[in-house]
C-alpha positions in Angstrom: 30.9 -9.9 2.5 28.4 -7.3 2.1 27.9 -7.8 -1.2 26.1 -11.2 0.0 23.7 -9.1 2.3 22.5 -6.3 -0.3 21.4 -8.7 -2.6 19.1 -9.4 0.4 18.1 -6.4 0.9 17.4 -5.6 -2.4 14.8 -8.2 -2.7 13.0 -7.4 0.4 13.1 -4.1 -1.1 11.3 -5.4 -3.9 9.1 -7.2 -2.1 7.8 -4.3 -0.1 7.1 -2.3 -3.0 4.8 -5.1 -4.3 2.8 -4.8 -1.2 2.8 -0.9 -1.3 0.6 -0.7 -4.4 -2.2 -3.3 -3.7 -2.3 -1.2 -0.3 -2.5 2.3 -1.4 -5.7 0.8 -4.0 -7.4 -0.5 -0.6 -6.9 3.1 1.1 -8.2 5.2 -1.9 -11.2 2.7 -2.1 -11.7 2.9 1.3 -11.8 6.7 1.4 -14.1 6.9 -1.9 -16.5 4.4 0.4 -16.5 6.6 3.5 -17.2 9.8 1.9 -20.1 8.2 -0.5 -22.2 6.9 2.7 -20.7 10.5 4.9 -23.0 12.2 1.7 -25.6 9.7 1.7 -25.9 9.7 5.2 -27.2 13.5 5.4 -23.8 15.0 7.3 
């Protein structure tokens, strides 16, 4: 019987990690953005 549900669980793993990347690209960008206009902005 729990072989049935780790198969499940393994997949949702998977599917989390496929999400992880694309948002850990959007943070760096994000923090590249806000320190370009912190310099440009004088501060």
């Amino acid at each position: 019987m729990a072989t049935v549900f780790s198969g499940k669980a393994e997949a949702a793993d998977a599917a989390r990690e496929s999400e992880i990347d694309p948002l850990h690209a959007k943070i760096g960008q994000l923090v590249v953005e806000r320190d370009f206009m912190r310099r440009a902005s004088g501060r």
